[in-house]
C-alpha positions as CSV (number, residue, x, y, z in Angstrom):
1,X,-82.4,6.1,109.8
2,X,-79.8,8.6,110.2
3,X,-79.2,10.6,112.6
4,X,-80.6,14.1,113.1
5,X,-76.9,15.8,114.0
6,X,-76.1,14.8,110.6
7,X,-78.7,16.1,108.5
8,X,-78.6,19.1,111.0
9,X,-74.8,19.7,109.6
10,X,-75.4,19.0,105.8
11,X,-78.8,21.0,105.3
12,X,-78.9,24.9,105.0
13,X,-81.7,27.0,107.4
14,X,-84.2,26.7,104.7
15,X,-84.4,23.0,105.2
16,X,-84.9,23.1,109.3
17,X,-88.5,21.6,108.7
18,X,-87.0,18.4,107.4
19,X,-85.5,17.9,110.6
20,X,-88.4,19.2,112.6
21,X,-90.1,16.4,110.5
22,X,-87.9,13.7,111.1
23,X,-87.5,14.4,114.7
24,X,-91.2,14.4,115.7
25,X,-91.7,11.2,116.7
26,X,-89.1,11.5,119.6
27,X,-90.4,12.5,123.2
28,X,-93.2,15.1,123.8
29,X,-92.2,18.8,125.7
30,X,-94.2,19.7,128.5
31,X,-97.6,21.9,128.0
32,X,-99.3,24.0,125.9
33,X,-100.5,27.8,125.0
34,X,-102.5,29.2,127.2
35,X,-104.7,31.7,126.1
36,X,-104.6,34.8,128.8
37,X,-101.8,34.4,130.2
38,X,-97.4,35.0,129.4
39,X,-96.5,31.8,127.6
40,X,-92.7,31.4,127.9
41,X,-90.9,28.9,126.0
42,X,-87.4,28.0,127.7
43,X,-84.9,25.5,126.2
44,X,-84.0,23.6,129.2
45,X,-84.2,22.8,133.0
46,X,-82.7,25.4,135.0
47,X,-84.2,28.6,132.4
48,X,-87.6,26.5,133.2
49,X,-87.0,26.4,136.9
50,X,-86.1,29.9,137.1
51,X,-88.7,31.2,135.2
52,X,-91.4,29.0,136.7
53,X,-90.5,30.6,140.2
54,X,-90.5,33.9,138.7
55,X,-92.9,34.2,136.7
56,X,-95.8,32.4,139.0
57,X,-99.3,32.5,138.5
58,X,-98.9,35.5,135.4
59,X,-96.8,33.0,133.4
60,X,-97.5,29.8,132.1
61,X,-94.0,28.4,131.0
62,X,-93.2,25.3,128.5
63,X,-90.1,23.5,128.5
64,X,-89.0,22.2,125.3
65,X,-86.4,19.7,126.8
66,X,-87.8,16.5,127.9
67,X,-87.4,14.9,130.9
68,X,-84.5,12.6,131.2
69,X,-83.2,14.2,127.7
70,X,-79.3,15.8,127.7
71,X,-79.4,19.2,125.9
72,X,-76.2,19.3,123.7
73,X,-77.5,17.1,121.4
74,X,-81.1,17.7,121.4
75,X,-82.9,18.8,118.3
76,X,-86.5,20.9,118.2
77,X,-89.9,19.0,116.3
78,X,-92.7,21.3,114.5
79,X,-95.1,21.5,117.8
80,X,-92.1,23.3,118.9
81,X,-91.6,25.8,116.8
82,X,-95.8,26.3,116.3
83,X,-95.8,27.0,120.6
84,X,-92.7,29.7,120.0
85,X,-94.5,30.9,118.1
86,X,-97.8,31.8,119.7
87,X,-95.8,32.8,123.1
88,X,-94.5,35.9,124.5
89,X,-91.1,35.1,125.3
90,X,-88.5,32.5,123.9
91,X,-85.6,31.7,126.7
92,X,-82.4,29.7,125.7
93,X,-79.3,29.7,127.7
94,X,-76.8,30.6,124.8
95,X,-73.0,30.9,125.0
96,X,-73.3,27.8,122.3
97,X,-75.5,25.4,124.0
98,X,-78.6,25.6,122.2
99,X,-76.5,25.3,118.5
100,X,-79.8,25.0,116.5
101,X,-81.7,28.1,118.0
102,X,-80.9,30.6,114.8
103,X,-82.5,28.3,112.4
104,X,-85.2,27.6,115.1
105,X,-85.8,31.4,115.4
106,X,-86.1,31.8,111.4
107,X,-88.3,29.3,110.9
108,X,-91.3,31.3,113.5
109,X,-94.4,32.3,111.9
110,X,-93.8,36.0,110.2
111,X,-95.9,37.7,112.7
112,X,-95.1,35.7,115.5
113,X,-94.7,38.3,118.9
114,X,-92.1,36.1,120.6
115,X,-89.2,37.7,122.4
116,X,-86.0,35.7,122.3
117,X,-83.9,36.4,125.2
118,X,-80.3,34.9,125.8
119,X,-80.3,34.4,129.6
120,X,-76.5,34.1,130.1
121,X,-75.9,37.5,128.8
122,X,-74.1,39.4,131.6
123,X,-72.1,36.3,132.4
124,X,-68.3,36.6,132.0
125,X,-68.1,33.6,129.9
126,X,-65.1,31.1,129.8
127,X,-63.4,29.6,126.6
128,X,-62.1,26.6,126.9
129,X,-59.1,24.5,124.8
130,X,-60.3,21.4,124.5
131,X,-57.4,20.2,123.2
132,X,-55.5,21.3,126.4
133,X,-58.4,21.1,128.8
134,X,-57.4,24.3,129.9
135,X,-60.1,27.0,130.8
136,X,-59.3,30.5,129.9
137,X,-62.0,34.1,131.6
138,X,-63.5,35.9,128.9
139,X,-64.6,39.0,129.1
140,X,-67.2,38.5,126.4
141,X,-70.4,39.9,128.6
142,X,-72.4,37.2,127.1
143,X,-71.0,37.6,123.8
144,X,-70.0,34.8,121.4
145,X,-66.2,33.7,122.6
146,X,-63.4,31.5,121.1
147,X,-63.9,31.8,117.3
148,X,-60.7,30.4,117.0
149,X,-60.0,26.4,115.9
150,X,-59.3,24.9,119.2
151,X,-60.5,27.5,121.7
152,X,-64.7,27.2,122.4
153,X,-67.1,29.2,124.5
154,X,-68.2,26.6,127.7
155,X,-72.2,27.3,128.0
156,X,-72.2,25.7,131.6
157,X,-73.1,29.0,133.1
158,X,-75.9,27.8,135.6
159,X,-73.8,25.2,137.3
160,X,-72.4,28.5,139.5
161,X,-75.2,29.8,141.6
162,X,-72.7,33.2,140.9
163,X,-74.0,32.8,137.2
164,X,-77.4,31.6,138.0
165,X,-77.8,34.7,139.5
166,X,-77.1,36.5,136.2
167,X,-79.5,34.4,134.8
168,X,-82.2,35.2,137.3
169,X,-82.0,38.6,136.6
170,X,-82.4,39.0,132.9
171,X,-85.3,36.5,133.7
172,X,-87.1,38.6,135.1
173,X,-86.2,41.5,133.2
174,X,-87.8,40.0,130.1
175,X,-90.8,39.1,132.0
176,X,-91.2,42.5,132.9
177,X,-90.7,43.8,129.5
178,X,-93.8,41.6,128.2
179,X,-95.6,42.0,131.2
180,X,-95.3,45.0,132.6
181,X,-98.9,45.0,134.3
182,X,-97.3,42.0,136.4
183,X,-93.8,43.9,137.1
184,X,-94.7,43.7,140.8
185,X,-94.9,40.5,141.7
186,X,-92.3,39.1,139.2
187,X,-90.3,41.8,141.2
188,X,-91.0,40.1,144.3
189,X,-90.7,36.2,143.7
190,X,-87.4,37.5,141.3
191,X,-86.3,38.5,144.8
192,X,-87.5,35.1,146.8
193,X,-85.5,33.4,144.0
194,X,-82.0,35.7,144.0
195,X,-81.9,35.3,148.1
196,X,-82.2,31.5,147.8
197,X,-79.4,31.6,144.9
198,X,-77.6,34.4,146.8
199,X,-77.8,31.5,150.1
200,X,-76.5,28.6,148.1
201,X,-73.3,30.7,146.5
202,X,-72.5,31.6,150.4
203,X,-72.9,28.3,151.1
204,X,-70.7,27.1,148.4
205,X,-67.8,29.8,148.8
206,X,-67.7,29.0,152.8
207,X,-67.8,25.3,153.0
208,X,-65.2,24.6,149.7
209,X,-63.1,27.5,151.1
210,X,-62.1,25.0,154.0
211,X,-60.9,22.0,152.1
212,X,-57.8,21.2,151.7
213,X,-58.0,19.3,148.4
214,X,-59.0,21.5,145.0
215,X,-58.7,19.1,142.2
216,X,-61.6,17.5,140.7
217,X,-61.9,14.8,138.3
218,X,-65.0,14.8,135.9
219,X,-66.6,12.8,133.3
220,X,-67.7,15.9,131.2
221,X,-66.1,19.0,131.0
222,X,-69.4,20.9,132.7
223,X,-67.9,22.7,136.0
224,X,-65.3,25.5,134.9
225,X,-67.6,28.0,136.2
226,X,-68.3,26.5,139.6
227,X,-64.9,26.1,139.6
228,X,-63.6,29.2,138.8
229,X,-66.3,30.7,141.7
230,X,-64.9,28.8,144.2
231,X,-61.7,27.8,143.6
232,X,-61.3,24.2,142.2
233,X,-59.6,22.9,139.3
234,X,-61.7,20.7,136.9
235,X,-59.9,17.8,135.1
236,X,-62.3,16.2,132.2
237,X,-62.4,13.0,130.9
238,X,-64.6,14.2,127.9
239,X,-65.1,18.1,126.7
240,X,-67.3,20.5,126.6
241,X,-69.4,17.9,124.5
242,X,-70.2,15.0,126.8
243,X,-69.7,12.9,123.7
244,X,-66.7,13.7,122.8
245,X,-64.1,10.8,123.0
246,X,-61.2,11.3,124.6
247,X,-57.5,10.8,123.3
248,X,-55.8,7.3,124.9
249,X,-52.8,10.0,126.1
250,X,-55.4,12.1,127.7
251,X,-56.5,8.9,129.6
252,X,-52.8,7.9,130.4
253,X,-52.2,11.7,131.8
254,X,-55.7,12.2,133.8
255,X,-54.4,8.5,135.6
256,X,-51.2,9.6,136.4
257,X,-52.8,13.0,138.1
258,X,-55.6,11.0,140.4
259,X,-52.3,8.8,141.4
260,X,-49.8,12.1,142.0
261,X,-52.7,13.9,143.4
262,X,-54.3,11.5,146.0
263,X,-58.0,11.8,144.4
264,X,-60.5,9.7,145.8
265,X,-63.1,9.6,143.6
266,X,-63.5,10.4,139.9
267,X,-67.3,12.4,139.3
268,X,-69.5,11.4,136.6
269,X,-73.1,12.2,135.8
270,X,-76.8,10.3,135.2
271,X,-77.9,11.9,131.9
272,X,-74.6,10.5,130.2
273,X,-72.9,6.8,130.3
274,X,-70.8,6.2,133.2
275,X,-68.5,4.0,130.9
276,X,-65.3,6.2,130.6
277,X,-65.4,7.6,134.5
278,X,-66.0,4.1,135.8
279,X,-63.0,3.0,133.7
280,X,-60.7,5.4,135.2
281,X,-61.4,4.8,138.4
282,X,-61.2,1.2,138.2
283,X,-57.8,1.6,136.5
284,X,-56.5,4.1,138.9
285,X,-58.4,2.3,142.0
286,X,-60.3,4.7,143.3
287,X,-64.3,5.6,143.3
288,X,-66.9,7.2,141.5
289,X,-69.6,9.4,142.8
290,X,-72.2,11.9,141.0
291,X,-71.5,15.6,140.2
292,X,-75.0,17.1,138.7
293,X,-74.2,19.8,135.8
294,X,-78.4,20.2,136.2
295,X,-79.0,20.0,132.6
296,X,-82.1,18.3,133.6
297,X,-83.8,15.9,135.8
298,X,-84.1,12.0,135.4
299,X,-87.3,10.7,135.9
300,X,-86.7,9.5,139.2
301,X,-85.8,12.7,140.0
302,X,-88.6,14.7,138.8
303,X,-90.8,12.0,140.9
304,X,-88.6,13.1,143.7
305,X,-89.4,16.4,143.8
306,X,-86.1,17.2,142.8
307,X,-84.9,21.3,141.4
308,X,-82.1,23.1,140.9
309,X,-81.7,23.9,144.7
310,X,-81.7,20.1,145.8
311,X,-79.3,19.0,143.1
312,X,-76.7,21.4,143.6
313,X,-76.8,20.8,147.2
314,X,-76.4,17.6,146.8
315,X,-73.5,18.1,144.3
316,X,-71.6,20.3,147.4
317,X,-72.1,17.3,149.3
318,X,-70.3,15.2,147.2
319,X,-67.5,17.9,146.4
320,X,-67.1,17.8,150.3
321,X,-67.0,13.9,150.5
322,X,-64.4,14.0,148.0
323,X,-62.4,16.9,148.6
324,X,-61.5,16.3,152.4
């Protein structure tokens, strides 16, 4: 069977249901309509997170990403697009992650009610040159960036708690906007949710403020906005794409930095192989350790009780291990 990215590339929007068809026997979303209540359908972890804690007890929210599933790659199935639309309010991260969303918003029902909101609107977003690995601001206020060959918008937005914020907001903006009876008490947990957020990006700026190292080494080019909020350089093994393959000279050069630079350990993450990270630091002799992008929880961690909150905690943890 081939693969769905393929067919996704070769077939024009009218044919989306022939991939909705072929992909329907991978693994199930979480929940259903309910009757009664706001049904929000987000994308992906931290939209689901966010809008779970906002929207409480008035919302009933469905996340379409599977547990244990990476997002770039990630393709939609018919049940899908039936939920979307019967619900309120359709939440996707945008900035390019969610590539298959306009075809997935054509192919609604005709009189479907659904809302679709593009939660990183707001954020300054950051093009990247992937063949340079060089980030570059852009002042795009949630706007489509980097049309150009080599120069793509990065769509890691939520991996600042700065952005995440931003996020938050237009949240529970559109909650309120569908809901207005409930604008209250989205108001407040909106609130509950922006102090926590407002805590950890405190947290963040104060403890990586007093390192003295700023270079970090990553398997997948996910961090340019937590590094651009708090001052670190990001060095990726892979792009924007965690399966893009990287060039043998790109290998060569990232060695010869974690040498020159005195790095101690090279980050990599669980929802993509560890191959390429473990590689380098074996070559270069030194370790590897976990930096979370929160594109969504392993089963282990969902059992945990893991969130967003715990993960990136964690993740300043390790940045402080390393960093010292």
């Amino acid at each position: 069977m081939f693969s769905i990215r393929i067919v996704r590339r070769l077939l024009p929007a009218a044919a989306l249901m022939l991939v909705l068809v072929l992909a329907a026997c991978g693994p199930k979303s979480s929940g259903s309509i309910v009757e009664g209540k706001v049904n929000v359908i987000t994308t992906f972890y931290p939209i689901y997170e966010f809008a779970s804690e906002i929207g409480g007890e008035d919302a009933n929210v469905i996340n379409l990403l599977p547990v244990g599933v990476e997002p770039h790659d990630w393709t939609p199935r018919s049940q899908d697009i039936i939920n979307t639309s019967k619900a309120q309010l359709f939440l996707y991260n945008g900035a390019g992650l969610e590539g298959w969303v306009p075809n997935f918003l054509k192919s609604l029902d005709s009189d479907s009610k659904a809302q679709a909101v593009e939660v990183s609107h707001g954020v300054n977003l950051i093009t990247s040159d992937e063949e340079d690995g060089h980030d570059h601001g852009h002042e795009g206020e949630g706007e489509e960036a980097g049309h150009g060959d080599s120069l793509h918008t990065d769509p890691h937005t939520w991996v600042s708690p700065k952005s995440a914020l931003v996020m938050a907001k237009n949240i529970k903006d559109s909650l309120q906007s569908v809901d207005p009876e409930h604008t209250a008490g989205y108001e407040e947990r909106y609130q509950k949710l922006a102090d926590r957020l407002t805590a950890l990006d405190h947290k963040f700026t104060e403890e990586l403020g007093k390192l003295p190292n700023k270079e970090i080494v990553v398997s997948h080019q996910a961090f340019a906005y937590l590094a651009r909020d708090y001052g670190l350089s990001q060095h990726a093994i892979m792009g924007l794409s965690p399966d893009a393959e990287p060039r043998g000279q790109d290998l060569v050069k990232l060695a010869a930095l974690v040498k020159e630079e005195g790095i101690r350990y090279i980050f990599f993450e669980e929802l993509v192989s560890d191959k390429l990270a473990k590689t380098l630091a074996s070559e270069t002799g030194v370790s590897t350790m976990v930096l979370n992008p929160v594109e969504g929880l392993t089963e282990a961690q969902q059992k945990n009780g893991d969130n967003y909150f715990t993960l990136m905690e964690k993740n300043l943890q390790n940045l402080i291990l390393a960093l010292q």
